[in-house]
C-alpha angles and dihedrals in degrees: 000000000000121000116245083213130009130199128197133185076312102188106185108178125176123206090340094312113115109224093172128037123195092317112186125184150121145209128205130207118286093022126137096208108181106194105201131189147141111271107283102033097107107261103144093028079070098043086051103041082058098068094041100243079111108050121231111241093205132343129050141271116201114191105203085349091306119112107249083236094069092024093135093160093079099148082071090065131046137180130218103197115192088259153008123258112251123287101186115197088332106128093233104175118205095247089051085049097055093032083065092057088059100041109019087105088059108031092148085071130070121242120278131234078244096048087053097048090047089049098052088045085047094053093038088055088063099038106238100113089123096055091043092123100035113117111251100236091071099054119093125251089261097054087045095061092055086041079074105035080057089045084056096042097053088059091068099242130160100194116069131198127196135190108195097315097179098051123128091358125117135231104280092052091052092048090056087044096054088054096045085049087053101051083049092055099039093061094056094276113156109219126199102186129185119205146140094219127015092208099163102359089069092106094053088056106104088164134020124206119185121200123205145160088000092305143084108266099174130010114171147068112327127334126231109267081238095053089049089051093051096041107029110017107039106069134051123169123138115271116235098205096055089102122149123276098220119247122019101267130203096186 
């Protein structure tokens, strides 16, 4: 079996300084990888240097056994950033936001019946059919956030890629995200997700991988609660690679 991404000897440094070290790893279809870390550690570097909007200082990323360099297939990945960039007073509504995520590679066509169909099921995954056409800036932090799982999920994509998607947002919208993970899953996605704490994602995880001092210091099951205190919990200063990518990218 093919892996949905590939990692291999993967070295990322920034300004001499050296964020990733000889990471290895793979994940194969139908996976819910969570990759954990103290800030710092080089969570979303990683997440990023995998689809190719950090390059690689040595090593190689395949996406589906094809180097990201030459990855031409990008409505089968998406990725769920923490935000969205800013909109200013622009009256973006949730249903154009994730109508972009279907057609932005296109924008010289007109939307499709299909396009529509996979909108509205996009935006009825995440339960917001009755704010579609809500602007976004009155939706909570919460209902922004499935505002672009939905975006991702509208594409078609069966990888999915996720930077700290539970951040910020209370009970209740995790809640909602966990289900809307699950349903993914459930129906074969594969799922790379970047957080500081599971909460109530935990169930989804079928495989944890802990980053630390530039390396991998754990990838399997489940890690020791002491492990996870040490290598995840303990720290927290603010990571200065965690820089932004540039514009919000669904492939």
């Amino acid at each position: 079996m093919t892996a949905a991404v590939e990692v291999d000897d993967l070295v990322v440094r920034f300004d001499g300084t050296t964020v990733l070290d000889g990471i290895n790893m793979a994940v194969q279809p139908g996976e819910f990888v969570a990759l954990l870390g103290s800030n710092g550690a080089g969570k979303t570097t990683l997440l990023r240097a995998m689809l190719g909007l950090i390059p690689a200082t040595s090593g190689q990323v395949l996406l589906s056994g094809v180097s990201v360099e030459n990855f031409s297939a990008w409505q089968s990945v998406a990725l769920v950033p923490q935000r969205l960039p800013a909109i200013g007073a622009v009256p973006v509504s949730v249903e154009e936001v994730v109508a972009a995520g279907r057609i932005g590679r296109r924008p010289r066509l007109r939307p499709r019946a299909a396009d529509k169909e996979a909108v509205t099921a996009a935006i009825k995954a995440v339960d917001l059919l009755d704010r579609r056409r809500s602007r976004l800036d009155t939706l909570s932090g919460g209902q922004q956030r499935r505002v672009l799982i939905a975006r991702a999920l509208a594409t078609g994509a069966r990888t999915l890629f996720l930077d700290e998607p539970t951040a910020g947002v209370d009970a209740d919208a995790q809640h909602r995200l966990a289900e809307v993970l699950a349903d993914f899953a459930e129906s074969g996605g594969t799922v790379l997700l970047v957080t500081h704490e599971l909460g109530m994602l935990t169930p989804l995880v079928t495989r944890t991988v802990v980053l630390a001092d530039g390396g991998i210091a754990f990838d399997g099951v489940t890690p020791p609660p002491d492990f996870l205190h040490d290598h995840v919990h303990h720290h927290s200063q603010d990571d200065p690679h965690n820089r932004p990518a540039g514009p919000l990218m669904e492939g």
